[in-house]
N, C-alpha and C positions, 0 to 999 in steps of 0.2 A: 328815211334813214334812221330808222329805229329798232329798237329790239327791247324794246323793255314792254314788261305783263301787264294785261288791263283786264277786264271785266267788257264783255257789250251786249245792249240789252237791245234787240231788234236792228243790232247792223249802228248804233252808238256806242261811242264809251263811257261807260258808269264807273263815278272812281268810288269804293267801297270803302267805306270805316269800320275797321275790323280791332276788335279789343289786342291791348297790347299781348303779346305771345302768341296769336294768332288764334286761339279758340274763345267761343263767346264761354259765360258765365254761365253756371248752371239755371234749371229756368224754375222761380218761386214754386212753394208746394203748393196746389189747387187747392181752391178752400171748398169748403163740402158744398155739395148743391142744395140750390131752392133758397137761401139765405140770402141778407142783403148783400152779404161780400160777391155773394159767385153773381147777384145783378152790377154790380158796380165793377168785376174784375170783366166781367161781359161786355159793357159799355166800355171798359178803358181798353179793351183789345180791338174794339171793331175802330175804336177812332185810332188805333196805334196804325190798322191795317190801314184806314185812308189814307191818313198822315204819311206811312210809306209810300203808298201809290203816290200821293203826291209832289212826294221827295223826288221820286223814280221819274216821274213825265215832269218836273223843274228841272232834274238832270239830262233828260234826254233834250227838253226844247229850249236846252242853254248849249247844248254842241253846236261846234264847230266845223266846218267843212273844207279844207282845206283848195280852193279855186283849182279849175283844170285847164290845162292851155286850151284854146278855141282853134277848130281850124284856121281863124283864120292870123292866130299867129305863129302857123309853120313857120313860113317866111325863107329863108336860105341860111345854110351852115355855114355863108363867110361874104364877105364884103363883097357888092356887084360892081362891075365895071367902072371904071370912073371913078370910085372910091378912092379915100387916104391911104389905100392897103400897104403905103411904103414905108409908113413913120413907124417908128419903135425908140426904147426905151435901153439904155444900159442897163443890166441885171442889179435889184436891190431887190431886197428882202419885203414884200408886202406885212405892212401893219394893221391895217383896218381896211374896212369896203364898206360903199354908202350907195343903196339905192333909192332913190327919193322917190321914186312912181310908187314902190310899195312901203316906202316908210321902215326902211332896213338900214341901223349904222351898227354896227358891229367890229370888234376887234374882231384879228384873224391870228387865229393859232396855228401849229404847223403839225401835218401829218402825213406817215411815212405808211408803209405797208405790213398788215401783219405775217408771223410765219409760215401762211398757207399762203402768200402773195398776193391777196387780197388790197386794196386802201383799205388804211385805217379811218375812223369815225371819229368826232367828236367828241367830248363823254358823254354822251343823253342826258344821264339825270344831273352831271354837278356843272354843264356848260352849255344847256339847250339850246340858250341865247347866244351864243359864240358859232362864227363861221369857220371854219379851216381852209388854210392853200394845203394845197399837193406839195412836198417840199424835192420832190421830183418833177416838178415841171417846171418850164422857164418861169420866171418870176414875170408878174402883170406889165405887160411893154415892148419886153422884149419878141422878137421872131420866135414865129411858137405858139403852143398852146399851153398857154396855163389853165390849172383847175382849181377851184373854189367850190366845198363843199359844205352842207348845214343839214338839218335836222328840220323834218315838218312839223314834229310834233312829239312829245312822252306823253304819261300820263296825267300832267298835270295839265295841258292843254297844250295851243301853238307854242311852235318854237322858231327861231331865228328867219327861215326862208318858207314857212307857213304860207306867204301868199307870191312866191317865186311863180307859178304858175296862172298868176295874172297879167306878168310883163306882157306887151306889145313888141313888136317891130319898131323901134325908133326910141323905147327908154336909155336911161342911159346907167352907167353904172361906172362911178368914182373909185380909185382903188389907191388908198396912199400909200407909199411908200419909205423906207428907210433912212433915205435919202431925201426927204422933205415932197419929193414930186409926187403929184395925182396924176395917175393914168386915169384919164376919160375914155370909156368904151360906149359902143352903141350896139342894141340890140338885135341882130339878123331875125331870128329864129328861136321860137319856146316850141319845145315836140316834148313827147313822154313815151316812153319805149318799156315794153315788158320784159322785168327783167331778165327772164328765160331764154331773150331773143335780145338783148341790147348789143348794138353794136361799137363797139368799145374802140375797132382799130377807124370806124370812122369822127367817134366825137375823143380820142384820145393821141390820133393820128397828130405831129409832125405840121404844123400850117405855115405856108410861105408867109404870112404876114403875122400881127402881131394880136394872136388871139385869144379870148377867154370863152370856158363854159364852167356855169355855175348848176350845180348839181344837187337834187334831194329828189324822195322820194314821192311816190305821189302814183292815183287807180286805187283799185280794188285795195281791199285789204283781206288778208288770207288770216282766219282766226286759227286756223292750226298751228299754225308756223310765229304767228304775231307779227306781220311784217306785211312789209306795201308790194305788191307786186309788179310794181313800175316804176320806173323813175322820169323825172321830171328834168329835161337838159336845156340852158337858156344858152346859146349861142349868140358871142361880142366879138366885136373887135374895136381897137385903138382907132379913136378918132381926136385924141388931141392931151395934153398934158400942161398939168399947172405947176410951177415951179415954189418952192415952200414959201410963204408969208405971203401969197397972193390969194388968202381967205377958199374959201367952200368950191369945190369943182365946180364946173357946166352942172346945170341944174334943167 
């Protein structure tokens, strides 16, 4: 869930430093050949050319790669049989979300949809680190599907839900609320769906119980467009709640 410009050098992103105004400086006048200056201005340009190579493959073998769900945490879109599928949560306004399996606590901001009816996004560049609820879905607890949505990454590196796509079947994910209580969810299902083909009315659908999907981007990335071509859907539901001043959720 990004859209901001990068640079990539062999399928990486290279972040570039570029003089202020955007154009470089004009380039010194050569000095005549065969003189000591044109051997010394020789020497300082072949070690400038290593010294870039160098720079270029520190930038490439310091990337990041954002983890891909494994088959084998398909898993299911909603609680199996026997489950808590019945508890839920009066409607309050989510504050924050804490994944401990990938090391995620983040406020949550609220966002609505833009004029082509689209969800809205996070800001990329001034709140990478920040997650958003859907402020059109039930709120985390209640019957329902709510939505939580973050950022993999801009160009300054990972962003908020960067390693969303490592959860398992069985994490859990903390969701506090307005109202002092933690909604505790459990993991079903990480899948990643292309987004040409995402199917919307089934992870956006209506759930008899009281459910979450936490959403970013994630596949290929398309250098035409600057965008991820998939996205990455973690599938929860309510399996328990902590009433405020009884410290840190299920863990």
């Amino acid at each position: 869930m990004r859209h901001a410009d990068w640079r990539r050098i062999a399928g990486f992103r290279v972040v570039m430093s570029w003089p202020e105004g955007g154009f470089a400086p004009p380039p010194p006048r050569p000095p005549r050949p065969g003189g000591l200056r044109a051997r010394v201005a020789g020497a300082a340009g072949a070690f400038l050319l290593v010294g870039g190579a160098t720079a270029v493959g520190v930038a490439v073998a310091a990337q990041q790669h954002a983890p891909q769900p494994s088959m084998a945490a398909v898993g299911t879109t909603g609680p199996s049989a026997g489950k808590a599928w019945w508890l839920s949560l009066r409607r309050s306004i989510p504050v924050s979300v804490e994944i401990p399996a990938i090391g995620v606590r983040s406020v949550l901001l609220r966002v609505g949809v833009k004029p082509d009816g689209t969800m809205q996004v996070p800001p990329v560049q001034r709140r990478p680190n920040a997650a958003a609820w859907y402020k059109y879905s039930v709120t985390p607890g209640q019957i329902g599907t709510s939505v939580i949505e973050g950022h993999v990454d801009n160009d300054q590196g990972p962003a908020v839900f960067f390693r969303l796509g490592a959860l398992r079947p069985g994490d859990l994910v903390n969701v506090r609320r307005a109202d002092g209580i933690t909604a505790v969810f459990r993991v079903t299902g990480v899948r990643q769906y292309l987004k040409s083909k995402f199917p919307a009315k089934a992870v956006y659908r209506t759930a008899r119980f009281a459910g979450l999907r936490l959403i970013t981007c994630g596949g290929a990335f398309d250098y035409a467009t600057n965008q991820y071509l998939s996205s990455t859907v973690v599938f929860a539901f309510l399996v328990a709640s902590r009433p405020a001043g009884h410290g840190n959720a299920a863990t």
